[in-house]
C-alpha positions in Angstrom: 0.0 0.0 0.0 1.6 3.5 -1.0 1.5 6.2 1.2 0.8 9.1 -1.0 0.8 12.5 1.2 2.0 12.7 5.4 -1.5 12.0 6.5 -3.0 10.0 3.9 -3.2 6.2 4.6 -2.9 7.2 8.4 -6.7 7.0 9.5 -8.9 3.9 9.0 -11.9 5.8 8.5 -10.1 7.4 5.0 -9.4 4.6 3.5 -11.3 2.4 1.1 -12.1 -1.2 1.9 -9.3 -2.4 -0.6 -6.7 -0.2 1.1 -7.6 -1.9 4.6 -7.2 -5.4 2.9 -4.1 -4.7 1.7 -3.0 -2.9 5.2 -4.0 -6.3 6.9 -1.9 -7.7 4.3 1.3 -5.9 5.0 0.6 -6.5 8.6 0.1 -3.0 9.3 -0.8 -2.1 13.3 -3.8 -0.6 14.0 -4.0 2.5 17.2 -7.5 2.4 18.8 -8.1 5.6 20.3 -10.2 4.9 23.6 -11.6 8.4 25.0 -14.3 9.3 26.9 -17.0 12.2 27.3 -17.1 13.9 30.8 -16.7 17.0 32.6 -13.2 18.4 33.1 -14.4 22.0 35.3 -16.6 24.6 33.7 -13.1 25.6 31.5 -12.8 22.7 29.0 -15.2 20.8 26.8 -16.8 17.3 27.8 -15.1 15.5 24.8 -11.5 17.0 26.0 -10.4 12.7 26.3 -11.9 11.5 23.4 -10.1 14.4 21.5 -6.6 14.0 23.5 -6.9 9.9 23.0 -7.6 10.2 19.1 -4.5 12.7 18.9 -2.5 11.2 20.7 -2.8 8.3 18.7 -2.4 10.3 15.4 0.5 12.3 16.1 2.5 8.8 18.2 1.6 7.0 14.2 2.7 9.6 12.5 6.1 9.2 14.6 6.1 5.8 14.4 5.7 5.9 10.6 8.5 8.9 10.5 11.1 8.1 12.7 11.0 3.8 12.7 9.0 3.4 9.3 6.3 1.1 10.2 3.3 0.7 9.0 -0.1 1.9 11.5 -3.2 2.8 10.6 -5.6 4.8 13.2 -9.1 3.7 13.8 -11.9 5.9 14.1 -12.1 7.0 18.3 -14.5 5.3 20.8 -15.5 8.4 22.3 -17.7 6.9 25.1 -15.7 5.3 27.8 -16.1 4.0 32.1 -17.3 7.6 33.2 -19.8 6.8 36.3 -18.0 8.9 39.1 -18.6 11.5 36.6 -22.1 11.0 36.6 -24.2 13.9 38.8 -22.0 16.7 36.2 -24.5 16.6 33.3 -23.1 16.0 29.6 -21.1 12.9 31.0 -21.5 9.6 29.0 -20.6 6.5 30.4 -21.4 3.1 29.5 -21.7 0.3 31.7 -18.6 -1.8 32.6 -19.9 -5.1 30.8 -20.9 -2.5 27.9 -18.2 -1.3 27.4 -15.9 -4.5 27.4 -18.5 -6.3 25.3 -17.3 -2.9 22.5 -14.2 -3.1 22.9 -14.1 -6.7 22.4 -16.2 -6.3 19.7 -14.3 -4.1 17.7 -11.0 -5.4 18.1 -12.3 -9.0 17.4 -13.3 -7.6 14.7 -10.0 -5.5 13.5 -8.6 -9.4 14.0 -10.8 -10.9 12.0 -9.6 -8.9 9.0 -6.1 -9.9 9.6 -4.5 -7.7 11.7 -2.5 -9.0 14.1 -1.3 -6.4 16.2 -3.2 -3.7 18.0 -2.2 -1.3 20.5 -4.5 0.8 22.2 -4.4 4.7 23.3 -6.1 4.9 26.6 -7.0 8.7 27.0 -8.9 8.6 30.2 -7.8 6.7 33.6 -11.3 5.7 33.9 -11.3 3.5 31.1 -8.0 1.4 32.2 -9.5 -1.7 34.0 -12.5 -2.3 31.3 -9.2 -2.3 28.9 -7.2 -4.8 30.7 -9.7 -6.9 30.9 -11.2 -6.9 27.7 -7.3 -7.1 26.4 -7.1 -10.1 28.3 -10.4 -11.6 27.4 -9.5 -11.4 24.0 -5.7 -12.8 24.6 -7.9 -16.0 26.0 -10.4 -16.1 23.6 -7.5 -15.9 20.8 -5.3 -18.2 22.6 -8.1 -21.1 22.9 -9.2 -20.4 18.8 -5.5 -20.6 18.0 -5.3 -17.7 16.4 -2.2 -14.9 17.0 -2.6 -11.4 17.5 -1.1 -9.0 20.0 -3.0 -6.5 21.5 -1.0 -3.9 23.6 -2.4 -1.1 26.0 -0.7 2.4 26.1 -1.4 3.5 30.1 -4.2 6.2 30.5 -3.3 10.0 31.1 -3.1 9.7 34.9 -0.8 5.9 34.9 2.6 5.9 34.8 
C-alpha cells in the first residue's frame, strides 16, 4: 500500500475497503483511540479525552511511521468510555462496565478478523483502564483457545505511569 501524502493512509476511517485489505496484508498495526466524554471544570469541553486519545494516537503514528518506518493505521475514536463517578455533572457519557468491554471486544475481534494482528490501544482517560485490561485479556484467551495470534497492547491512560 503506498502512502501518498503525510496523513494519507494514516486514519482507518479514510481509506477504502481495498486499502484496509491490503494494510492487513502488510501487517500493518492498527491504534485504537479509547476516550471518553465527561466533565473536566466549567473551562474545558466534555469531549476533552476522546479528543486527546484520538490525537495522541495520530501524532505517536505519524512518529512511528516517520522516525521507525512502520506501517499503522488509526481507527476511528470510541469516544464513550467508564465515566460513572462523573455522573451527577450533566453532559457525562458513560457506558456500563460489561458495555463497554463487550465494545471493545467487539471491535477489536473484529480488526482481527480482517487480519491484523497487532493492535495497541491509546487509553485517554484513567477511567477507562480496568475495562481495557480486561477486555485485552479476554480477547488474549479467547484468541489463545481459537489458536489464532494477534497481539494487543495497552498504552497507560493520562493519569498511569
Amino acid at each position: 500500500m503506498e502512502v501518498k501524502g503525510k496523513h494519507e493512509q494514516l486514519l482507518w476511517g479514510e481509506c477504502t475497503w481495498e486499502e484496509i485489505g491490503e494494510a492487513a496484508q502488510a501487517n500493518y498495526i492498527v491504534v485504537f483511540p479509547a476516550g471518553a466524554i465527561e466533565q473536566h471544570g466549567p473551562m474545558l469541553p466534555v469531549d476533552v479525552d476522546a479528543r486527546l486519545a484520538e490525537r495522541q494516537a495520530i501524532d505517536g503514528t505519524q512518529r512511528a511511521r516517520d522516525k521507525h518506518g512502520l506501517n499503522v493505521l488509526v481507527l476511528p475514536p470510541l469516544p464513550y468510555g467508564q465515566s460513572c463517578i462523573h455522573m451527577k455533572f450533566p453532559g457525562t457519557i458513560s457506558l456500563r462496565f460489561e458495555t463497554y468491554i463487550a465494545a471493545l471486544c467487539d471491535i477489536m475481534r473484529t480488526v482481527v478478523d480482517f487480519g491484523f494482528r497487532s493492535i495497541a490501544i491509546c487509553n485517554g482517560n484513567g477511567g477507562n483502564q480496568t475495562s481495557l485490561e480486561v477486555a485485552r485479556h479476554k480477547l488474549m484467551e479467547d484468541f489463545t483457545r481459537e489458536h489464532r495470534e494477534a497481539r494487543i497492547y495497552l498504552h497507560p491512560g493520562p493519569n498511569d505511569p
